[in-house]
Structures are given as C-alpha cells and as structure tokens.
C-alpha positions as CSV (number, residue, x, y, z in Angstrom):
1,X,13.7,85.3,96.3
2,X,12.4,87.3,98.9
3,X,13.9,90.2,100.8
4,X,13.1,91.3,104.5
5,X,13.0,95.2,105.0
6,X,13.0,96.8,109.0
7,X,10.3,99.3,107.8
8,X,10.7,101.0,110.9
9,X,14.6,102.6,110.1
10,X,15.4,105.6,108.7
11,X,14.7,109.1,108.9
12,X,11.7,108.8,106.8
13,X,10.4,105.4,107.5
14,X,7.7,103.9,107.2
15,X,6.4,105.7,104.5
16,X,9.7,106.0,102.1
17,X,10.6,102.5,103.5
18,X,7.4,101.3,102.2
19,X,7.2,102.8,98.7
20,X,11.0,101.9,97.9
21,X,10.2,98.6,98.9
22,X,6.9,98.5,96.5
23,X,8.8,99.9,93.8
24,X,11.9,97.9,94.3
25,X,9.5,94.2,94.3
26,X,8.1,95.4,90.7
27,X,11.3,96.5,88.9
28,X,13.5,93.4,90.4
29,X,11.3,90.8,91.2
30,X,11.4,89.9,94.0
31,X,9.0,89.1,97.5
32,X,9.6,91.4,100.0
33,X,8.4,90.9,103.6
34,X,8.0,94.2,105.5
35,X,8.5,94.7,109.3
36,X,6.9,96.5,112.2
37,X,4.0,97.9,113.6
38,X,0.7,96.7,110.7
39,X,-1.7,99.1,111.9
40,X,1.5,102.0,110.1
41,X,2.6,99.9,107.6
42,X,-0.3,98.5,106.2
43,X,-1.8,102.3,105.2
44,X,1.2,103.3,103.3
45,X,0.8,100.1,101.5
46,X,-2.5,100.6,100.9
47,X,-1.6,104.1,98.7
48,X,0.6,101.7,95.8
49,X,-0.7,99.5,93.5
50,X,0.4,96.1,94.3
51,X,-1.2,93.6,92.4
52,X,0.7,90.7,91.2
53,X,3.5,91.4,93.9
54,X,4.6,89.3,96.5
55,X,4.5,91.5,99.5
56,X,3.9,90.8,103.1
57,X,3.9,92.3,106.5
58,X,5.7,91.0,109.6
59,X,4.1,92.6,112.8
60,X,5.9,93.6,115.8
61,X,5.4,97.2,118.3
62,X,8.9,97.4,119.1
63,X,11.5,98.8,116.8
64,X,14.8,101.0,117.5
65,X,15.3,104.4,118.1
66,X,18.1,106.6,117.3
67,X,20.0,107.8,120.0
68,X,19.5,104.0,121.8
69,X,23.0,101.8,122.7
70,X,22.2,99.1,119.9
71,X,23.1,96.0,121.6
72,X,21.4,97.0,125.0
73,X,18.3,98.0,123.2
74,X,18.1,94.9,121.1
75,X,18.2,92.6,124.8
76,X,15.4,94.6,125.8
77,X,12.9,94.7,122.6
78,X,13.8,91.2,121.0
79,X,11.3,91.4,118.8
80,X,12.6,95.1,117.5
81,X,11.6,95.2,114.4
82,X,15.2,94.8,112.3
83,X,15.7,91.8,115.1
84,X,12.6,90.3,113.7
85,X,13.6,91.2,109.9
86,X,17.0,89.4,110.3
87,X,15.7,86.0,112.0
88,X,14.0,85.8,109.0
89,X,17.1,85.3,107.1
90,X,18.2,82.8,109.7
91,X,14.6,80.9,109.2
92,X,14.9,80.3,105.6
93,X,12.2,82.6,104.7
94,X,14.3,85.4,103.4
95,X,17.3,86.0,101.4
96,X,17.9,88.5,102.6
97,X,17.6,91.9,105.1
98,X,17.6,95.3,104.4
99,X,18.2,98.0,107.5
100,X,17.8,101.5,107.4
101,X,18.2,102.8,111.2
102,X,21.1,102.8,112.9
103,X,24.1,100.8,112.1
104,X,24.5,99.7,115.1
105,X,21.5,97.9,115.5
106,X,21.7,96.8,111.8
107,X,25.2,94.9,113.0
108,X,24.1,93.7,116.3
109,X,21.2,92.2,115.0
110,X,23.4,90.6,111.8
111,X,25.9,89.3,114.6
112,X,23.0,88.0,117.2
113,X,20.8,86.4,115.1
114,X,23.4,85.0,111.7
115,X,26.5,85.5,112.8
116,X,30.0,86.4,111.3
117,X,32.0,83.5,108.7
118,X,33.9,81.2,110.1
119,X,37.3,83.0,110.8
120,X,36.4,86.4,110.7
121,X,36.0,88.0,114.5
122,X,34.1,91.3,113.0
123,X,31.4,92.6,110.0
124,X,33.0,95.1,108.2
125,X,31.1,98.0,106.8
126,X,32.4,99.2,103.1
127,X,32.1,99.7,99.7
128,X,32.6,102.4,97.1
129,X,32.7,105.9,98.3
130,X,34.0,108.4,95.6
131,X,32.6,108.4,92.4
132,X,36.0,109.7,90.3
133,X,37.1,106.6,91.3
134,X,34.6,104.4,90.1
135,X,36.5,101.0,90.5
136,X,37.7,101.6,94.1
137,X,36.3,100.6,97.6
138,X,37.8,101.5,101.3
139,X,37.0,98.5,103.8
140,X,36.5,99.8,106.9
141,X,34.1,102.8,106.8
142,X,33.0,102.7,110.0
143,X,31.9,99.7,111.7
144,X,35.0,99.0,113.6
145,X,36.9,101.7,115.2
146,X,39.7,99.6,116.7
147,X,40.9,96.9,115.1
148,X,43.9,94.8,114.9
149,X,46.4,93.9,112.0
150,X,45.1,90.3,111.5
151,X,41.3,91.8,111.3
152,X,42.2,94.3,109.0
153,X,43.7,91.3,106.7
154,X,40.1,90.3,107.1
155,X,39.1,93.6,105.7
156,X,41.3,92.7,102.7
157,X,40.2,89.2,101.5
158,X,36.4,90.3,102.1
159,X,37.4,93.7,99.7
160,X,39.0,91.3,97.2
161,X,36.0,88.9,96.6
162,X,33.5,92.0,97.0
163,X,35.9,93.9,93.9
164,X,36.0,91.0,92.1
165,X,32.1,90.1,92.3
166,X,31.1,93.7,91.8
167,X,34.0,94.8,89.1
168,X,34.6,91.4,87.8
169,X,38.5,92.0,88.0
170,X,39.9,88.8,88.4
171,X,43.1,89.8,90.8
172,X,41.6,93.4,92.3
173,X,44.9,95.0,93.8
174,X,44.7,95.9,97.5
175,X,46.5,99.0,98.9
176,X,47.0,100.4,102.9
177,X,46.2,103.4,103.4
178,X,49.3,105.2,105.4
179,X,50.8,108.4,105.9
180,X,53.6,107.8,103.7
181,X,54.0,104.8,101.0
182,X,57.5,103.6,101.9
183,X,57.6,100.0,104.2
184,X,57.7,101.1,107.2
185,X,55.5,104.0,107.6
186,X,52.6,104.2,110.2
187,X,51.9,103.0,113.5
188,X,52.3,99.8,115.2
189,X,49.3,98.7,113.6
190,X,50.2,99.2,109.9
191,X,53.4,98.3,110.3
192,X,52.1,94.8,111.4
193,X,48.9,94.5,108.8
194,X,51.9,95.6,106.2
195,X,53.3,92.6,107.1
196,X,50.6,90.2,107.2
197,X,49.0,91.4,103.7
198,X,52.5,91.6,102.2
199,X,52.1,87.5,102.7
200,X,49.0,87.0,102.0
201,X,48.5,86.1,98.8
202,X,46.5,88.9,97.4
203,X,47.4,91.6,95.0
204,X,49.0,93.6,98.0
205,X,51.0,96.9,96.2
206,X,51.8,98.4,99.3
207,X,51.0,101.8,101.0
208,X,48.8,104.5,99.5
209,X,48.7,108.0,100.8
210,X,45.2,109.8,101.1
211,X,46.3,112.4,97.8
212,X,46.4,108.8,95.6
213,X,42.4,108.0,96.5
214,X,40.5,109.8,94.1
215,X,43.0,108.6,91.3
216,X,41.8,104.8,91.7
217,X,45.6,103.8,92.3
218,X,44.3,100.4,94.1
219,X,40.7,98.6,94.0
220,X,40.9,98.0,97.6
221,X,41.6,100.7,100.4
222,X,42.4,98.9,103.7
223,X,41.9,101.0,106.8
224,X,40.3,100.8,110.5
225,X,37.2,102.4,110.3
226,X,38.0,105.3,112.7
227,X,39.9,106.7,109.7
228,X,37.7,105.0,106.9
229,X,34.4,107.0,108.3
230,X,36.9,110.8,108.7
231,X,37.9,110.1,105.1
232,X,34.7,109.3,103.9
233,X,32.5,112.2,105.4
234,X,35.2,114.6,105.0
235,X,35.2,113.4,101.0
236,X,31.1,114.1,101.0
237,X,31.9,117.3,102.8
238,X,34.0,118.5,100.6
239,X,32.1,117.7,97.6
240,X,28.9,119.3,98.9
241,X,30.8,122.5,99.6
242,X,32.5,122.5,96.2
243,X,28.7,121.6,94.3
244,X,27.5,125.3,96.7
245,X,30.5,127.2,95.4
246,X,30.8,126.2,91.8
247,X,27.0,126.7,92.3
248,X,27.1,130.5,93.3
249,X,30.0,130.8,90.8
250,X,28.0,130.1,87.7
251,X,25.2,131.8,88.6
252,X,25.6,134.7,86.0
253,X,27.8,133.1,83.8
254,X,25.7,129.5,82.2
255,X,21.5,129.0,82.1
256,X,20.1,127.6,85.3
257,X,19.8,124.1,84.1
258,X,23.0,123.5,82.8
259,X,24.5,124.5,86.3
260,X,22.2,122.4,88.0
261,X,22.8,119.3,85.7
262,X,26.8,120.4,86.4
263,X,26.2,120.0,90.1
264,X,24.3,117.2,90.0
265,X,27.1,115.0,88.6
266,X,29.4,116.4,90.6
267,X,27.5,115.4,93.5
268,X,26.9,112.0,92.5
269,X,30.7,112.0,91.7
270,X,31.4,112.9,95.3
271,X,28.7,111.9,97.4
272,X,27.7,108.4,96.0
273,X,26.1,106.9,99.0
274,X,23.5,109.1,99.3
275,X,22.9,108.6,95.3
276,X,23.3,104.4,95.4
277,X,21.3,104.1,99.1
278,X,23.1,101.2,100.6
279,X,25.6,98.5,100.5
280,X,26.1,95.2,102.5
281,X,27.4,94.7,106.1
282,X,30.2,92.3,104.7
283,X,31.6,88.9,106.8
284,X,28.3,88.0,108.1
285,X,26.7,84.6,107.8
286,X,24.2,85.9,105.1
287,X,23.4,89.4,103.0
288,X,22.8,92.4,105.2
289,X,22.2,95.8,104.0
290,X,23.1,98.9,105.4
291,X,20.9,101.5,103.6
292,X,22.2,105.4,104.4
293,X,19.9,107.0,107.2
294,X,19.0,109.6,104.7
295,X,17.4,107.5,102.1
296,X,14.3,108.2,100.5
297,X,12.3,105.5,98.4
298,X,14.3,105.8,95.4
299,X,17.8,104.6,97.4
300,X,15.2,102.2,99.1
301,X,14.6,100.7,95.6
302,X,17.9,100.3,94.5
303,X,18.9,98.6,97.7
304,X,16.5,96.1,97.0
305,X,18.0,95.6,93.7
306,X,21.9,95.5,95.4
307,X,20.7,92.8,98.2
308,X,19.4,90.7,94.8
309,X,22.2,90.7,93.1
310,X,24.5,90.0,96.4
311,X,22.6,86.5,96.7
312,X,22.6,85.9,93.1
313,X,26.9,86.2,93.3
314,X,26.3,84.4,96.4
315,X,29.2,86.7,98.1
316,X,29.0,84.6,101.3
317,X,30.1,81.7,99.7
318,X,32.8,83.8,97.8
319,X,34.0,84.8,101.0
320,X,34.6,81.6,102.6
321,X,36.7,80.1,99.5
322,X,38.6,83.1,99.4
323,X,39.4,83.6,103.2
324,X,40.5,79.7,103.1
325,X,42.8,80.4,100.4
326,X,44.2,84.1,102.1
327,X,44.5,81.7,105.5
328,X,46.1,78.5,103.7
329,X,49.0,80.9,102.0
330,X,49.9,82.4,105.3
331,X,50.0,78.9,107.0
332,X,52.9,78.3,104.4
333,X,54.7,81.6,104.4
334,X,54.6,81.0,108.4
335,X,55.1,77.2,108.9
C-alpha cells in the first residue's frame, strides 16, 4: 500500500510532515509518496533514517496557502501540491492521500480530481470528537454549512458504515441533534431530515438535545456542519479552559506530576482531534484525510496509520452497499 502526503500543509510542514510520514512508513508499513517542492523536502528526509522504506518524492513549486479561496487557487496552481498528491489516488499509484492545509483545498481537490460516490451531492467532514463518549461521532463538523434534509440523510448512512467499520456495532443508532427531542422540534430543515431518517432504514432513535452528547446516548450525531463545527470547538474550548482551571486549582494541593498526568487525560478526553491528528473526508470516490492544521509528526504518524486501516475496511465500498440499501428502503416506504 502506499500513501500520498501534501508535505506542503500544515502549520509546521514540511519538516513535521516529513518526519510523521518517516515514522508512520516504519511502524505501519506502508510506501509513502511525499509531495512538493524536492529541493525542501528532500533535506528534512535526509535527517531520518530510512533504509528499508519505501519512500518517494513527488515534485511540484506550487502548493496552497492559507488565507487562499481553495477552489480559485486550485484553477490557478494545478499542480498545487495536495492537487498533485490526490491525482495520485486517481492514477492507481496510491491508496490513498493525506492533507494537512486547509480544508478547503483538501475537499476541492478530493471533489476535482476523485470525486463524490454515486448518489451523494457533498463530502462530509466527521468523526469522533469527545473523548467521554468514546463510541460516538457527529457528521457534519464542518465541511458543509448549508445543507438540505436529503444530504443530511447522506450524512447518516455514511455515519452508520463509518460506526460500524470503526466500532464494529453491527446496527450503530443514529440520533438528530435538535433543540428539543419531541417530533416536531426544529426548523424546516430538521423537521424534514426527521422525516426522511425516520424511513430510512437505519437505527433512527429520534432527536437528541446538546446536554445528551457527552453521555454517548446515540453512535451517530446528525447535524449541518455550521452547528457541528460551534459544537465541536466550543467542546475543545471548554475542555482547555477546564484542564487551566483544575490546573491552577491543584497547584498546592497534589505533586506536579500527578496534576499534569490529570490534565493530560482530561485533555485527551476533551480535545481528541488534536490527540488522534486526523480523520477521513467521508463520501468521496477514494480515502482522504483531513489531518488537524495543528499537527505535529506524532498526529502525522497516526494519520498514516488511520488512512491504512480505512483501505484495509475498504470504507468506500461499505458506503456504496450501504447507501443502496438506505435508498432502496425509502423507494418502498415512498412508492
């Protein structure tokens, strides 16, 4: 198998790019084709040991910047650098691609160059998000905005088949998230995706308020992402300021290492994407990860080791059974 990193994205790329991705081709196994400028990858590369790994570089000068309009950029530098990583996908000679710059670009590029399954109008960017509840993901977390009923439907069959590959629950239970948990509640918009999931086939239980997240009442969170991305960050917030107070709270009261192992879980409970790195770009026509801005070679590493295992459960090809079967059961519930 091998992998194709952008090793142009991030905040600390190339140099943490590069050294996840060294790290990440020993401990998994895999080949990993790097992209972007030679003349800066090829040092950083040169300070790892890599003999007996199957590591190549891709050049190209262009690559994206933050702060650019994604798809505008991406018509002007075709040969950006997490352009050029994700044609290789759509060549055959990757796997799969691994972006750590904007998400934007990371989508654009997934769209442009692979595509979204058949059926589904949009990627959807999710996953898990709070570590006290281990077993629960939230689909959308902010790669669609606006979206309508049917798509967030969409959202639900590609949570189910991600739930049941990653948790291997065989009928993960799928929840909207509302402002009250009676039929009914919401907008326009929930009222109609109530509606649609409520038919679909899945294990729909109904409306979920934000005060039942954190207690893993459903395996799958359906939401736009306008509201998936608020909850998220403002989950991540919250858990950073608690880890400062409990922090200058136990100051005098336990030894310093024992309030900084305290706070470290508590983090990782809280904050798990900065602890995991990065999770796929779901609904497109082949594995794309989304690795968090913010990631230093560690996360990079373990991304390598998520896009692995997301060919290995070929999740694509889970998706397409499964939206077939979500699509087939509304077609006889709406003859």
């Amino acid at each position: 198998m091998k992998i194709a990193i952008d090793a142009m994205g991030g905040d600390y790329a190339p140099g943490d790019i590069v050294r996840g991705a060294v790290i990440g081709a020993r401990e998994y196994h895999v080949g990993i084709i790097l992209v972007g400028p030679g003349d800066r990858i090829q040092p950083e590369l040169a300070k790892y040991d890599t003999s007996g790994l199957d590591i190549e570089i891709v050049h190209t000068d262009e690559y994206l910047v933050e702060g650019e309009q994604p798809a505008y950029a991406l018509r002007t530098k075709r040969n950006a650098s997490i352009a050029l990583a994700t044609r290789q996908v759509k060549e055959g000679k990757a796997q799969a691609v691994i972006g750590v710059g904007p998400t934007g670009g990371v989508v654009a590029a997934a769209l442009t160059h692979l595509g979204t399954v058949e059926g589904i109008s949009r990627p959807v960017v999710g996953g898990a998000f709070l570590g006290f509840a281990p077993k629960t993901i939230a689909m959308d977390l902010g790669g669609n905005v606006d979206c309508r009923p049917d798509q967030l439907l969409d959202f639900a069959v590609v949570g189910t088949v991600y739930a049941r590959k990653m948790f291997d629950i065989a009928n993960p239970s799928v929840a909207l998230l509302n402002v009250g948990v009676e039929e009914g509640k919401g907008n326009e918009q929930a009222k109609a995706a109530y509606q649609l999931l409520k038919q679909s086939g899945l294990n729909f239980i109904g409306n979920i308020e934000g005060i039942d997240v954190p207690s893993g009442k459903a395996n799958v969170i359906i939401c736009d992402g306008f509201v998936g991305n608020v909850m998220a960050k403002f989950s991540e917030g919250l858990g950073r300021t608690i880890c400062k107070w409990l922090e200058d709270q136990l100051k005098a009261k336990l030894p310093e290492n024992e309030i900084k192992d305290m706070v470290n879980r508590l983090f990782m409970l809280t904050s798990p994407s900065d602890v995991s790195g990065g999770g796929p770009i779901f609904a497109v026509n082949g594995v794309v990860f989304k690795a968090h801005g913010r990631s230093r070679y560690p996360e990079v590493a373990r991304t390598v080791g998520a896009a692995k295992w997301a060919v290995e459960a070929d999740i694509v090809g889970a998706l397409k059974a499964e939206l077939a079967r979500a699509r087939g059961k509304l077609r006889v519930s709406n003859p």
